[in-house]
PyMOL CGO cylinders between C-alpha atoms (Angstrom):
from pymol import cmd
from pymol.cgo import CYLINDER

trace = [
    CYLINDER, 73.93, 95.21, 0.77, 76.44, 92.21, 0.72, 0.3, 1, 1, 1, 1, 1, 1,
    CYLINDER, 76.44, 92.21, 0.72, 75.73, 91.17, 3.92, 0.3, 1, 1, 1, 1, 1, 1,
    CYLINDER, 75.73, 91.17, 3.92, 71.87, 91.56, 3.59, 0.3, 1, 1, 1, 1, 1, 1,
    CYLINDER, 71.87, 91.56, 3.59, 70.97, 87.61, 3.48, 0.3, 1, 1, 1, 1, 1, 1,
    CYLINDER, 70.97, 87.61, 3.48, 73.56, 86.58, 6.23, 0.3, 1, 1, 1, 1, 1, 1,
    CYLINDER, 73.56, 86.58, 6.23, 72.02, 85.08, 9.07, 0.3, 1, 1, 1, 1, 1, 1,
    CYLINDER, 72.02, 85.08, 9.07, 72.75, 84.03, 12.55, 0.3, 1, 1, 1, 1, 1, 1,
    CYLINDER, 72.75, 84.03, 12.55, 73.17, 80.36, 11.59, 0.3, 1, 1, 1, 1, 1, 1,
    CYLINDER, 73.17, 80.36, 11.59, 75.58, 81.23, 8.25, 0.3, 1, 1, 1, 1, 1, 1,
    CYLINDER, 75.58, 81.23, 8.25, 77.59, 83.40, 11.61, 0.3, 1, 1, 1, 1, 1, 1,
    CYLINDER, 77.59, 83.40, 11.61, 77.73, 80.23, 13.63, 0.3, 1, 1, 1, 1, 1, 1,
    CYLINDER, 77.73, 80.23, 13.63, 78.84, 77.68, 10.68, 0.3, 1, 1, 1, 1, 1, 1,
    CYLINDER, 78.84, 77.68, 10.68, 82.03, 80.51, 9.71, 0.3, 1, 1, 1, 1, 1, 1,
    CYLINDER, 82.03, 80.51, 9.71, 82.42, 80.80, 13.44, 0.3, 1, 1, 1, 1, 1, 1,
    CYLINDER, 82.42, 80.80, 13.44, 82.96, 77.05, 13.86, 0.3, 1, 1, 1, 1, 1, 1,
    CYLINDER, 82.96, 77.05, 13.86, 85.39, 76.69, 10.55, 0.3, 1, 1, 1, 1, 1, 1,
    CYLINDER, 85.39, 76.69, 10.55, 87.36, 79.91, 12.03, 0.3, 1, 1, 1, 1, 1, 1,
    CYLINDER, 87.36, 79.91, 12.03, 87.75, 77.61, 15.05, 0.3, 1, 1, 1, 1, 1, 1,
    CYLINDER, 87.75, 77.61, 15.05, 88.41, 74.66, 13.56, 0.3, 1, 1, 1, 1, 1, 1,
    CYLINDER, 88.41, 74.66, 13.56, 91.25, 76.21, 11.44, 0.3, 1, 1, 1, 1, 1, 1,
    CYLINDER, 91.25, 76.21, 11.44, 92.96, 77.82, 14.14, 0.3, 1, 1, 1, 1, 1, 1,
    CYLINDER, 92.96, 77.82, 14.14, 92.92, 74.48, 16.39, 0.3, 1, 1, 1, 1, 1, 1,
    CYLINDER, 92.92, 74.48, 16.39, 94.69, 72.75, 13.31, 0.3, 1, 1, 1, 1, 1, 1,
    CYLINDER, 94.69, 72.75, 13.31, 96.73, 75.96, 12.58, 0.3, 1, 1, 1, 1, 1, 1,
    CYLINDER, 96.73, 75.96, 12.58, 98.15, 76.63, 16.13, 0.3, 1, 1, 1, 1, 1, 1,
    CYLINDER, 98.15, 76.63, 16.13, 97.44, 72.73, 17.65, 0.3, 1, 1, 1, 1, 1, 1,
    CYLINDER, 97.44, 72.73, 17.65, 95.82, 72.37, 20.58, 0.3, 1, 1, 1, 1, 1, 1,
    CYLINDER, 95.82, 72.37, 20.58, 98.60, 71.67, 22.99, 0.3, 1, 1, 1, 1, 1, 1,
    CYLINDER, 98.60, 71.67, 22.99, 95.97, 69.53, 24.29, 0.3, 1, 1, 1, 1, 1, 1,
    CYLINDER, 95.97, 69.53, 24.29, 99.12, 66.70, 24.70, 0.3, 1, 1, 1, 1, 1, 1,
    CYLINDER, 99.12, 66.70, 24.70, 102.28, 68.28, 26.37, 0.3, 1, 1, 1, 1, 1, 1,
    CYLINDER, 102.28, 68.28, 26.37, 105.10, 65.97, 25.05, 0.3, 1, 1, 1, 1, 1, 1,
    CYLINDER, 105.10, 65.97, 25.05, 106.00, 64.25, 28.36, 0.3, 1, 1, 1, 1, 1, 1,
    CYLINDER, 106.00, 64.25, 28.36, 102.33, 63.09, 28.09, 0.3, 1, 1, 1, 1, 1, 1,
    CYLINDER, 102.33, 63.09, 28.09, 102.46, 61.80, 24.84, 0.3, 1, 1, 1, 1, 1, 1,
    CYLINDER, 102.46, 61.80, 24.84, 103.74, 58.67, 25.16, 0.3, 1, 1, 1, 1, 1, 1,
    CYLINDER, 103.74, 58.67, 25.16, 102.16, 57.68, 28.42, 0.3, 1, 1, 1, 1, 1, 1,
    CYLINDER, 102.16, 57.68, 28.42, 98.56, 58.77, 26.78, 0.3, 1, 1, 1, 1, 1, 1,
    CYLINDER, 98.56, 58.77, 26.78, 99.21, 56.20, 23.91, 0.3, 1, 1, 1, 1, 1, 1,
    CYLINDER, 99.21, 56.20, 23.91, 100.25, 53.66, 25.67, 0.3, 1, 1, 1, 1, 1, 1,
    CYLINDER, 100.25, 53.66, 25.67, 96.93, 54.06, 28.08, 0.3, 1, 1, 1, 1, 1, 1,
    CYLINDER, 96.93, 54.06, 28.08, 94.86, 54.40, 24.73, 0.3, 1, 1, 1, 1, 1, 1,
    CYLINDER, 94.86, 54.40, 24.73, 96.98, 51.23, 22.97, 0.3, 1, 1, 1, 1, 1, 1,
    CYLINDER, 96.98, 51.23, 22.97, 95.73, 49.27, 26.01, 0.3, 1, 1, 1, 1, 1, 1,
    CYLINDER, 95.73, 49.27, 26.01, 91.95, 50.25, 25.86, 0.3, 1, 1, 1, 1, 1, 1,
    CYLINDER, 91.95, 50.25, 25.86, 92.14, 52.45, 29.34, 0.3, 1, 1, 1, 1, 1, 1,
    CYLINDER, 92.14, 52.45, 29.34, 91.13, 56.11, 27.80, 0.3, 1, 1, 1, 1, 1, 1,
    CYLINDER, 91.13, 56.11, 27.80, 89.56, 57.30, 24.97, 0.3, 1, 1, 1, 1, 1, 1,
    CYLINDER, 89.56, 57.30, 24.97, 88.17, 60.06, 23.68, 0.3, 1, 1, 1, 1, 1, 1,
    CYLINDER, 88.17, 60.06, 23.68, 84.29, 61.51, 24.03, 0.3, 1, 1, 1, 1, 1, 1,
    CYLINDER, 84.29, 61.51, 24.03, 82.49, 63.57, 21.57, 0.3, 1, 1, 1, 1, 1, 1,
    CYLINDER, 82.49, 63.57, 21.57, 82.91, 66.30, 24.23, 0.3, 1, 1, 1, 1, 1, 1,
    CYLINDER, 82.91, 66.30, 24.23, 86.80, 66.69, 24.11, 0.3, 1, 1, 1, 1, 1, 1,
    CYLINDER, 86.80, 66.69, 24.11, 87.80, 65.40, 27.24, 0.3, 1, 1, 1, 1, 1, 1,
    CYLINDER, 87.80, 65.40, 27.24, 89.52, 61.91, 27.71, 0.3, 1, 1, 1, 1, 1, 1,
    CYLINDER, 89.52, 61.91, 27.71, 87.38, 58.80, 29.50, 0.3, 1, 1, 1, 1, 1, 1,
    CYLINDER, 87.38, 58.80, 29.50, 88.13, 55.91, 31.01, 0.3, 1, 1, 1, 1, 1, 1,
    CYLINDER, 88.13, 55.91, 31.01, 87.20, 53.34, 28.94, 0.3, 1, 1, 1, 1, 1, 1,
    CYLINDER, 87.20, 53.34, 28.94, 87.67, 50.55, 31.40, 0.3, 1, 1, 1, 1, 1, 1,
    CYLINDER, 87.67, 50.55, 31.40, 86.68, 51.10, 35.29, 0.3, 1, 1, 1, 1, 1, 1,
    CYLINDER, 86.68, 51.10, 35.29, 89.58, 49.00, 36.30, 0.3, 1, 1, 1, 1, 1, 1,
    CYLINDER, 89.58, 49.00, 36.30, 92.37, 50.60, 35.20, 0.3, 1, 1, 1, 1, 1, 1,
    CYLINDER, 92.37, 50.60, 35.20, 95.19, 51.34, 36.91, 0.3, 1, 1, 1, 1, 1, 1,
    CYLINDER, 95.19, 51.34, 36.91, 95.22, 54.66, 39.00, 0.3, 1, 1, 1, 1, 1, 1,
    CYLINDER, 95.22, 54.66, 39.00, 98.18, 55.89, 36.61, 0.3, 1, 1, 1, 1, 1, 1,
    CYLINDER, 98.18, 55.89, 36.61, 95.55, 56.06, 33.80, 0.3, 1, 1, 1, 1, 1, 1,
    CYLINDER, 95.55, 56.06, 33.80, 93.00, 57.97, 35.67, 0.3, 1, 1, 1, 1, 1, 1,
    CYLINDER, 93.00, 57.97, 35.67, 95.63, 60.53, 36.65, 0.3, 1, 1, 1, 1, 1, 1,
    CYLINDER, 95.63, 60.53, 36.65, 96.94, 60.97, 33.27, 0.3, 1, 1, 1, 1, 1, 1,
    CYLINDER, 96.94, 60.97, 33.27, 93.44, 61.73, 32.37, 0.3, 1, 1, 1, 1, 1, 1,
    CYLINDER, 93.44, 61.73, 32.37, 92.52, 64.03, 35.13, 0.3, 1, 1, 1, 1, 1, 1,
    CYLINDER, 92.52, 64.03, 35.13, 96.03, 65.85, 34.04, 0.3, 1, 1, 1, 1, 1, 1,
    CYLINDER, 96.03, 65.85, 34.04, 95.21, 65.77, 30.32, 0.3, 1, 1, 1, 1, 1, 1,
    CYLINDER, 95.21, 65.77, 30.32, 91.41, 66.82, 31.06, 0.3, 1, 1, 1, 1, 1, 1,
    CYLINDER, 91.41, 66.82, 31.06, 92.33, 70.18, 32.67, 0.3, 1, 1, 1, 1, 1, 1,
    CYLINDER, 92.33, 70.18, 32.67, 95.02, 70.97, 30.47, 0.3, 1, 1, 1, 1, 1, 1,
    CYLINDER, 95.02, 70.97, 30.47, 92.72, 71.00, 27.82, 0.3, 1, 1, 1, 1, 1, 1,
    CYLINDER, 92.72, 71.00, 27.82, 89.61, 72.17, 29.48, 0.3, 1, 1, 1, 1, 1, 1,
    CYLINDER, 89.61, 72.17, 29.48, 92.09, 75.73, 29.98, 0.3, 1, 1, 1, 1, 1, 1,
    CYLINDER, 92.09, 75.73, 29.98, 93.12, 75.44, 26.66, 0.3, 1, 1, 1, 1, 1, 1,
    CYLINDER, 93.12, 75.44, 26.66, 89.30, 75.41, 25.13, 0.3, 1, 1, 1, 1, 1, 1,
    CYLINDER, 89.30, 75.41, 25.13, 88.45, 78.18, 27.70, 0.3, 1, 1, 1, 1, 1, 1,
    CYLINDER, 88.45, 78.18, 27.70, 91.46, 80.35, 25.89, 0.3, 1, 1, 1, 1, 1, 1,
    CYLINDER, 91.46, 80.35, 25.89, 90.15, 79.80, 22.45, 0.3, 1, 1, 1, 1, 1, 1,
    CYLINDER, 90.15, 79.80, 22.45, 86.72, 80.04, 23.14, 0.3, 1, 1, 1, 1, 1, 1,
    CYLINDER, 86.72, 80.04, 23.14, 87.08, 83.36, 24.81, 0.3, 1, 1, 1, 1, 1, 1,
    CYLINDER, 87.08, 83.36, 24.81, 89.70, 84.50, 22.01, 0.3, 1, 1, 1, 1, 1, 1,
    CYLINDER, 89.70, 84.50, 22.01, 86.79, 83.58, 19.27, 0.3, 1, 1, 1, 1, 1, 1,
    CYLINDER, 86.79, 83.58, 19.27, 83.69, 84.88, 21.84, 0.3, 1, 1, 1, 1, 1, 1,
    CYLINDER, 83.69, 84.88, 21.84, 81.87, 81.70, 21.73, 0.3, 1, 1, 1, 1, 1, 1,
    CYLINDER, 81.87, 81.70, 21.73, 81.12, 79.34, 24.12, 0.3, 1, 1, 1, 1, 1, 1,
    CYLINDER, 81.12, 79.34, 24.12, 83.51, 76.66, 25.98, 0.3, 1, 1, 1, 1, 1, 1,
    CYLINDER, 83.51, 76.66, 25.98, 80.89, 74.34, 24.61, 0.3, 1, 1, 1, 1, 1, 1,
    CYLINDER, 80.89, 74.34, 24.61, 81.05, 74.58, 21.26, 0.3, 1, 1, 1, 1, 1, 1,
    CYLINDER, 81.05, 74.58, 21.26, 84.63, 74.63, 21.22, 0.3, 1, 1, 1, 1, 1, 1,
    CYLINDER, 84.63, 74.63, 21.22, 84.92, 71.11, 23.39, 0.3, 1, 1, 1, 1, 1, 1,
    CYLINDER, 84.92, 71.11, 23.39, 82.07, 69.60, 20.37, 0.3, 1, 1, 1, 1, 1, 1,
    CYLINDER, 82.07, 69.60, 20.37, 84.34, 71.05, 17.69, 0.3, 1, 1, 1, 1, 1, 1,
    CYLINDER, 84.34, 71.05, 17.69, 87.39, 69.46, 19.23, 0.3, 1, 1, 1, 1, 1, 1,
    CYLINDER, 87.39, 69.46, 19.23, 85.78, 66.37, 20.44, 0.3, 1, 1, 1, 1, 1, 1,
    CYLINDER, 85.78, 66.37, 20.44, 85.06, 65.90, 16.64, 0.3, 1, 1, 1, 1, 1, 1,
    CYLINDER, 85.06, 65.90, 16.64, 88.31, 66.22, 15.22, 0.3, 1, 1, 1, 1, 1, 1,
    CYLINDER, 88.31, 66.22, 15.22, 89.76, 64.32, 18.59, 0.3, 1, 1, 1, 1, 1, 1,
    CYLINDER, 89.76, 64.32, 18.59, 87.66, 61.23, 17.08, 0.3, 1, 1, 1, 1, 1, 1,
    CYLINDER, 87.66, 61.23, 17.08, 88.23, 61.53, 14.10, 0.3, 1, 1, 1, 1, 1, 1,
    CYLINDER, 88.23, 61.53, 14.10, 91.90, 61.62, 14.43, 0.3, 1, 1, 1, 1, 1, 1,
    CYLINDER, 91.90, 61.62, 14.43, 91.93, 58.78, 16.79, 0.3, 1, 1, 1, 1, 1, 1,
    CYLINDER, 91.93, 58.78, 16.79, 93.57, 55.66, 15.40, 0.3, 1, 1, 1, 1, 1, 1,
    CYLINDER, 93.57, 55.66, 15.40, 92.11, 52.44, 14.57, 0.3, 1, 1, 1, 1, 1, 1,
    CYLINDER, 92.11, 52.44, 14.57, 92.09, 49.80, 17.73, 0.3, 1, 1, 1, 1, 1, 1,
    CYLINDER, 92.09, 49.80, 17.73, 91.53, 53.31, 20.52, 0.3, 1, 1, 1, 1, 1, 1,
    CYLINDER, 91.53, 53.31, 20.52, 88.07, 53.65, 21.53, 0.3, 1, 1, 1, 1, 1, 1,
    CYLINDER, 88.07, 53.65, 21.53, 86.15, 56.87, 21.19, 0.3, 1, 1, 1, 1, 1, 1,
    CYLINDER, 86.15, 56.87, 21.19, 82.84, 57.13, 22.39, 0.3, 1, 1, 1, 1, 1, 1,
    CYLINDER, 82.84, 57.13, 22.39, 80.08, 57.91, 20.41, 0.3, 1, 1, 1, 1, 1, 1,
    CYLINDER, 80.08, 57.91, 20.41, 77.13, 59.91, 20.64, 0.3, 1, 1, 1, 1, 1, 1,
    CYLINDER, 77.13, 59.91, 20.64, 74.57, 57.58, 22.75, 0.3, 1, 1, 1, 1, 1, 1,
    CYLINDER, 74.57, 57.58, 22.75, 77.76, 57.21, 25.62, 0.3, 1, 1, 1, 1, 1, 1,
    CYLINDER, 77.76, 57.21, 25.62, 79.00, 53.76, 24.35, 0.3, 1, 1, 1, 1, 1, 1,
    CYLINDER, 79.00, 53.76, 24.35, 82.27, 53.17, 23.58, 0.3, 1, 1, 1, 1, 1, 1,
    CYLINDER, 82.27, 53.17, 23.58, 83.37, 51.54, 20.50, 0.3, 1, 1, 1, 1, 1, 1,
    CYLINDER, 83.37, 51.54, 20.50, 86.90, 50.27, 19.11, 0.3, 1, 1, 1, 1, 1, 1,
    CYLINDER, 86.90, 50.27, 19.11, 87.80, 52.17, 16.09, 0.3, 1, 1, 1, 1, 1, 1,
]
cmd.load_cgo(trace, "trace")
């Protein structure tokens, strides 16, 4: 009888905070260390960002090729890494990529750009 007034969306809202605490329990490894540096450097100089989605853009078409790679790099790193958890948590690899595309902005420092909803990107 305890359960009797759970629904499906109450399932999906302790779904998403299960997630949410294990990607800032365990970390994403979403940044291997020998990428660190290089992606703030490329986000210090306004060439990547991060979209709502969890993946990294480029923020300005003409940046060097270096940027783009470290992006392309960074991008499937993490798009494995969201596959893992959302498989681990049986949900989709969308909702973890929102979820983490969330935090990812939020965490972002001021003066990176992050996109926002509409596709625009702003400085933070």
């Amino acid at each position: 009888m305890l359960f009797r007034n759970w629904t499906f969306q109450k399932t999906l809202q302790c779904l998403g905070c299960c997630l949410v605490v294990m990607i800032l329990a365990f970390g994403t490894g979403l940044t291997q260390p020998a990428f660190a540096g290089a992606l703030e450097d490329a986000k210090a100089s306004g060439y990547l960002g991060e979209r709502p989605d969890g993946y990294l853009g480029l923020v300005k078409p003409g940046a060097p090729a270096s940027a783009g790679g470290l992006m392309n790099d960074i991008n499937a790193k993490r798009r494995g890494r969201y596959g893992e958890i959302a498989k681990k948590n049986n949900t989709s690899l969308q909702a973890v990529e929102a979820i983490v595309g969330n935090k990812l902005i939020k965490k972002a420092p001021p003066g990176t750009y992050v996109m926002d909803a509409s596709g625009t990107w702003i400085r933070k």
